[in-house]
C-alpha positions as CSV (number, residue, x, y, z in Angstrom):
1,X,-2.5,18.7,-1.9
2,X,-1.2,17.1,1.3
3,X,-1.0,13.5,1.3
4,X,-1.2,11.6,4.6
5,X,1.3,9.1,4.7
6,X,1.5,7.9,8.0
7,X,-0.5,4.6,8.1
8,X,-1.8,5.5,12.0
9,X,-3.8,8.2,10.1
10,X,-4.9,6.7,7.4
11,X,-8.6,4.5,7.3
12,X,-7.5,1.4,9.5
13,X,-9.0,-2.3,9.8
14,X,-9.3,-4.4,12.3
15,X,-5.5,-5.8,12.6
16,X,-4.6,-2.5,12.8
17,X,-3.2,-2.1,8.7
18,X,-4.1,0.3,6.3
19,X,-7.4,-0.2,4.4
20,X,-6.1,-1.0,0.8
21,X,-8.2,2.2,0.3
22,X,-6.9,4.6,2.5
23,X,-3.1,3.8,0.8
24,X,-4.3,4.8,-2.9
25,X,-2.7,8.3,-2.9
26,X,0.2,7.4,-1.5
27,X,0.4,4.7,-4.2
28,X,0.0,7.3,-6.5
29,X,2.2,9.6,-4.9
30,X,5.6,6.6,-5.0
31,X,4.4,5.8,-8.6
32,X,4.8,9.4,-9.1
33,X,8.2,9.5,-8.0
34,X,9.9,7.5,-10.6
35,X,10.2,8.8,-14.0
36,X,10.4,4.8,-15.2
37,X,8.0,2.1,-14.7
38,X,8.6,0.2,-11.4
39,X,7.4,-3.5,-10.6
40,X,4.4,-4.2,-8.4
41,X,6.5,-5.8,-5.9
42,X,8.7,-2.4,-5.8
43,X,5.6,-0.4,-5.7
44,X,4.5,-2.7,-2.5
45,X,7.7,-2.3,-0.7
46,X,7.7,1.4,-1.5
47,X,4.4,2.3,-0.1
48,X,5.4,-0.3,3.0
49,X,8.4,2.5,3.3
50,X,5.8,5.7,2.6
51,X,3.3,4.8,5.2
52,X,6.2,4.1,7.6
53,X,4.7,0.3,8.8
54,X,6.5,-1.5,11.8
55,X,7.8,-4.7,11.1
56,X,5.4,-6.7,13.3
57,X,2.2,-5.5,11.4
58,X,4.1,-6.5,8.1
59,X,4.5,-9.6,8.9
60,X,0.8,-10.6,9.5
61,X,-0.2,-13.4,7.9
62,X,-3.6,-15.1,6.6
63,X,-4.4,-18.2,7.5
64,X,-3.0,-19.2,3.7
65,X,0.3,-17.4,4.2
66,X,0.0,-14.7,2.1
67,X,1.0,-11.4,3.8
68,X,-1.9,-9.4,5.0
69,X,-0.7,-5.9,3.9
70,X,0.8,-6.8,0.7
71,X,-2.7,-8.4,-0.6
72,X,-4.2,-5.1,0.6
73,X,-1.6,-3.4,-1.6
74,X,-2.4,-6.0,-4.3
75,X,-5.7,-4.6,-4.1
76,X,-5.5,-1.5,-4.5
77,X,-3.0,-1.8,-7.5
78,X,-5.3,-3.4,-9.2
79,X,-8.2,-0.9,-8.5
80,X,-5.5,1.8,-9.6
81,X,-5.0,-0.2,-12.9
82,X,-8.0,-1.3,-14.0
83,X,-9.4,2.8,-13.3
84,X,-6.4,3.3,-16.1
85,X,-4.2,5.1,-13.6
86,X,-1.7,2.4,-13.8
């Protein structure tokens, strides 16, 4: 199974991130990689890494503060965990 990783492929919104969505198999695919159980702030960085995300779109910001990409991330974590696949 090929796994798109490059975040201009994958489902995008309207700032131009990754859908928190379109980054579940790669999620799945970094969790995959480590043989130990990794933070959720790891597992947000890593995927940042995966998808291969410039610098400026990481740095979005809601109006609140909170990073744009890393609530998507959030997200989709907590999709992954409550399906039991986290």
């Amino acid at each position: 199974m090929i796994i798109t990783t490059n975040y201009k492929s994958l489902k995008l919104c309207k700032h131009g991130l990754s859908t928190w969505d379109a980054m579940l198999s790669v999620a799945l695919q970094v969790t995959n990689e480590y043989m130990t159980s990794i933070k959720g702030s790891s597992i947000k960085d890593l995927v940042i890494e995966k998808i291969g995300l410039p610098k400026m779109p990481q740095q979005m910001e809601l109006d609140s503060g909170e990073s744009i990409i890393r609530g998507r991330i959030s997200w989709m974590l907590s999709k992954l965990a409550v399906g039991g696949l986290l």
